[in-house]
C-alpha positions in Angstrom: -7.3 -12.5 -5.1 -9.7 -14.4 -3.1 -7.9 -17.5 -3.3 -4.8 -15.6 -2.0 -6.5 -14.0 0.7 -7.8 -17.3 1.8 -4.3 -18.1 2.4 -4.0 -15.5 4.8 -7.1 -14.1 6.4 -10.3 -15.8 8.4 -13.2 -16.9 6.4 -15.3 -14.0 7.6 -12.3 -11.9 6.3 -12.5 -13.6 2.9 -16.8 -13.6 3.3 -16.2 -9.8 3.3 -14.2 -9.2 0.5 -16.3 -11.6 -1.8 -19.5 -9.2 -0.8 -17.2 -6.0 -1.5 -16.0 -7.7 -4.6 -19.9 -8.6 -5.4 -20.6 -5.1 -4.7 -17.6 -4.0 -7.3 -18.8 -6.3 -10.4 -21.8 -3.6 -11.0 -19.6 -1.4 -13.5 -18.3 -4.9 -15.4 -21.9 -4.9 -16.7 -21.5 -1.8 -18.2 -18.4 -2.9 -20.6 -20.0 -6.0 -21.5 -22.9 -3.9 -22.8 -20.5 -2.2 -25.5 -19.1 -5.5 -26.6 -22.1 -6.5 -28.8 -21.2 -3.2 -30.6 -17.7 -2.3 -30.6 -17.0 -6.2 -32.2 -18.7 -5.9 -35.8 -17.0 -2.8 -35.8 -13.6 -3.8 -35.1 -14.0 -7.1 -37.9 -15.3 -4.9 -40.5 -12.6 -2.3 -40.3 -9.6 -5.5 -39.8 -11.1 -6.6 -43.4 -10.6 -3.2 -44.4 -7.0 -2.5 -42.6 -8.6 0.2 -41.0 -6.4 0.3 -38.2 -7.2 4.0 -37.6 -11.1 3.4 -37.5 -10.4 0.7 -35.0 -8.1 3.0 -32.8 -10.8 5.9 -32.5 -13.7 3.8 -31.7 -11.9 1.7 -29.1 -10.7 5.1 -28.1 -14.1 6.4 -27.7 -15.8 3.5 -26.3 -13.2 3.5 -23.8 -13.5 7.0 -22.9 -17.7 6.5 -22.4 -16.8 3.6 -19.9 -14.1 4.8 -18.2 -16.4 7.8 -17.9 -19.6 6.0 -16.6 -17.1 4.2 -14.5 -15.1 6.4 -12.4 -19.0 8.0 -11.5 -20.3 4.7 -10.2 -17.0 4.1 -8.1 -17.6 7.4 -6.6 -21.2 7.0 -5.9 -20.6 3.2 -4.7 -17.1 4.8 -3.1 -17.8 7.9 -1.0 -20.9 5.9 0.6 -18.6 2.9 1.3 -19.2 2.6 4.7 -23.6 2.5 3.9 -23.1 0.2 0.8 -21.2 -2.2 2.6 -23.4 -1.9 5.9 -26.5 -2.8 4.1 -25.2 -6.5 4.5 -24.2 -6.2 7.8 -22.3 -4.3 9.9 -19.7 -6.7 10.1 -18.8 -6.2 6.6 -18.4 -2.4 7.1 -15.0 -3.6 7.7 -14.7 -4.1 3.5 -15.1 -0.5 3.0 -11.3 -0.3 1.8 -11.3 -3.5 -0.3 -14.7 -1.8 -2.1 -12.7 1.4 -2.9 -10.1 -0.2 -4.1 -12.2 -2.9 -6.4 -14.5 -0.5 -7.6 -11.4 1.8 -9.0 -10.1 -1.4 -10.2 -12.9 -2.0 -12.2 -12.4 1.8 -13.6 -8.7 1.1 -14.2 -9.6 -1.8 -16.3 -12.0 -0.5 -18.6 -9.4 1.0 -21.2 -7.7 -2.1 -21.4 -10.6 -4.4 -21.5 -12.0 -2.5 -24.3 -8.7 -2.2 -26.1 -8.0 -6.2 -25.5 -11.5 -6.7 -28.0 -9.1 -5.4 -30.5 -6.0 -7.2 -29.5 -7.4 -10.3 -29.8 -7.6 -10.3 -33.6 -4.5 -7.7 -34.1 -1.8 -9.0 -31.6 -3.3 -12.5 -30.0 0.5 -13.7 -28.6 1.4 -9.9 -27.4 -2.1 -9.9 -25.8 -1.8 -13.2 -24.0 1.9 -12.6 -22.7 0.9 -9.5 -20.9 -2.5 -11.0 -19.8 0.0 -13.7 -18.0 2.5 -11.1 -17.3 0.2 -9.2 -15.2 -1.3 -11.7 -13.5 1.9 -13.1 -12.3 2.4 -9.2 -11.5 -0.4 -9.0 -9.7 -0.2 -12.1 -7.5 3.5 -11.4 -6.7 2.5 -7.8 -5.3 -0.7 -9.8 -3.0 1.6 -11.4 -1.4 4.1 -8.6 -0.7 1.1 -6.5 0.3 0.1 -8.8 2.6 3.9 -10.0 4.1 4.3 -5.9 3.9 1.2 -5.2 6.1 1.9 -8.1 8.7 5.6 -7.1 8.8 3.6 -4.1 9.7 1.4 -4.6 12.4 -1.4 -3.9 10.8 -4.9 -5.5 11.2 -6.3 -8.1 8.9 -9.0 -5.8 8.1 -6.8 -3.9 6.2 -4.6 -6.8 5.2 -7.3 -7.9 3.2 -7.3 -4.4 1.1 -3.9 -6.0 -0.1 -5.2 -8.5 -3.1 -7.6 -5.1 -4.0 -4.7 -2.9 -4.1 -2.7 -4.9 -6.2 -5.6 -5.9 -8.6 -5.8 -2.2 -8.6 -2.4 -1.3 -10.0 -2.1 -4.7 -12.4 -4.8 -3.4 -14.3 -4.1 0.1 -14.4 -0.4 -1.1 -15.7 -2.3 -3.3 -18.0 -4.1 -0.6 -19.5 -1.2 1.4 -20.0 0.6 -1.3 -21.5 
């Protein structure tokens, strides 16, 4: 997404949607945390054919992130405007991009969690929608961004664009 909106935008543009994407890796840390228990779990019950065991506790995992998740995008969110002021006032301007990323992040917590399964159950399923949806996903930037300059509308909301579709390729992901 950055590299696309580098196509597009000023590098002050693209210096504000790296510090809003900064801003937006703070929930990542939390799924990483799981990993170091959610993978013994899912080998032991693959030895077993447990695939049931392995469905409930990626289920349950998911559900504690997702949960911890959606709370930190709304109290990174609904304070947009401060969070992203506290680096500058110029980069109040990446108060839409930060929404957008931090939901992302909150989108993609059920299918992160369920890929750590996918990986040993269905590796070539797994990696054709992993390259599905990033082709997905750049496809829509673009249109997003063609769409909002077709459009009139400023770069500082341009720049939302990559966000928004990172936003909806990972939700899709997840459902898929």
């Amino acid at each position: 997404d950055l590299a696309i909106l580098g196509l597009f935008a000023s590098p002050a543009i693209v210096g504000i949607y790296y510090v809003a994407q900064q801003v937006a890796s703070l929930p990542q840390k939390l799924k990483s945390s799981f990993d170091p228990i959610l993978g013994p779990v899912i080998t032991r019950n693959l030895q077993a054919k447990n695939y049931g065991e392995i469905a409930r506790q990626v289920g349950q995992v998911g559900f504690w992130i997702i949960s911890a998740q959606v709370g930190i995008a709304l109290a990174l969110g609904i304070p947009g405007e401060a969070v992203m002021g506290t680096v500058g006032p110029q980069f109040v301007a990446g108060t839409a991009a930060l929404a957008f990323l931090l939901f992302a992040e909150a989108a993609a917590s059920t299918g992160a969690v369920c890929e750590s399964a996918l990986v040993y159950i269905a590796r070539l399923q797994n990696m054709a929608i992993s390259i599905g949806m990033l082709l997905f996903q750049v496809g829509l930037s673009f249109a997003l961004i063609f769409g909002m300059q077709w459009l009139g509308w400023p770069l500082e909301y341009q720049a939302a664009g990559p966000a928004i579709a990172l936003f909806l390729s990972v939700a899709l992901t997840s459902i898929i």
